[in-house]
C-alpha positions, 0 to 999 in steps of 0.5 A: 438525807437528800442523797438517800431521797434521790436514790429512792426516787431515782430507782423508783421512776426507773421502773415505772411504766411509760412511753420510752418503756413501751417504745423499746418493748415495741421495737423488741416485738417489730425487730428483735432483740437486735432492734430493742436493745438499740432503741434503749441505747437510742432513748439514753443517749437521747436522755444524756442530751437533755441532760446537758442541757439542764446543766449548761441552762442552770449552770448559766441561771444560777451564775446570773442569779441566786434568787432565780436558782432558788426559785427553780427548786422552788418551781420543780418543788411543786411541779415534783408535787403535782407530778405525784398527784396526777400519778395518784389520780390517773386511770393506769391501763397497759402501757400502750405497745404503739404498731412499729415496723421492722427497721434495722438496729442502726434506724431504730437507735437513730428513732431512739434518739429522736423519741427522748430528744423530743419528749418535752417531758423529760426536759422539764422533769430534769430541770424539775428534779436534778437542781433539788439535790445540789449545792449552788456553792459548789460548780453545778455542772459536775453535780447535774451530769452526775445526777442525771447520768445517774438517772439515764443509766437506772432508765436505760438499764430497766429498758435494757431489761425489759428487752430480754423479758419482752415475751414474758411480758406481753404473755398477759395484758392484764397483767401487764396493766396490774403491774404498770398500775401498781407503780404508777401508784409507788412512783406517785406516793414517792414523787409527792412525799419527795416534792413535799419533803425538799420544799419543807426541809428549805423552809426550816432552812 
């Protein structure tokens, strides 16, 4: 079952709206298809950074201790929560398509990597989501490369198509804004059902 939540939810933050979207679409519309297709190559590189990251750091936790493994899940439990509550409670306008020039392809997958490798958002929200759907038993790094690849890979591949369909999407703002706000609300409802589900199933545990 834990499979299947990850699979949703996985699937369902792939395709919401947000900053690394809006960066590659932007760099599509300075550059080209050129430039947009390797700033996405750009932000999942920078994305499998953090995710080795979070396996190395929670591999070490769970190695110093159980009882802080645990409460990790715990902690990104909640953190899932209040994610999916803010998500439901957000004014969702256009994703905003930030002014950039014209870089080259090598600079603009360079800027790629430097936009997620400095997004903390995305670190806390690995160490948040990933240590939910592994077994400490069994050696976490594996898991956690797995998983997280999983997500880098569904991220990438929704920025990889955006890229192709930028034109269409920038035909129409409103439209744009209709489509970000409606799963900005899915992935809310989905985030806060995911947080809830984990924290409940290890209470009957």
């Amino acid at each position: 079952m834990s499979l299947v939540a990850f699979a949703l939810a996985a699937v369902v933050l792939a395709i919401t709206p947000g900053p690394g979207l809006a960066y590659v679409v932007a760099r599509t519309v300075a550059g080209g298809r050129s430039e947009g297709l390797a700033s996405c190559f750009g932000t999942g590189l920078g994305g499998m950074l953090h995710v080795l990251a979070a396996a190395l750091g929670l591999s070490l936790l769970v190695a110093q201790s159980a009882f802080a493994f645990s409460l990790v899940k715990y902690v990104g439990a909640a953190y899932l929560i209040y994610l999916g509550i803010r998500m439901l409670c957000s004014k969702q306008k256009a994703v905003p398509l930030e002014s950039v020039a014209l870089r080259g392809p090598r600079r603009a997958f360079r800027e790629g990597i430097a936009v997620e490798v400095l997004n903390v958002k995305t670190a806390l929200f690995f160490l948040a989501f990933l240590p939910q759907f592994v077994t400490p038993a069994q050696p976490l790094v594996p898991q956690l490369v797995l998983l997280g690849t999983i997500c880098v890979a569904l991220n990438t591949l929704v920025d990889v198509v955006a890229v192709f369909a930028a034109d269409r999407l920038l035909r129409s703002s409103a439209v744009r804004a209709g489509r970000a706000r409606i799963m900005t609300r899915v992935s809310g409802i989905t985030m806060l059902g995911l947080g809830a589900y984990l924290a409940l199933a290890r209470r009957q545990a």
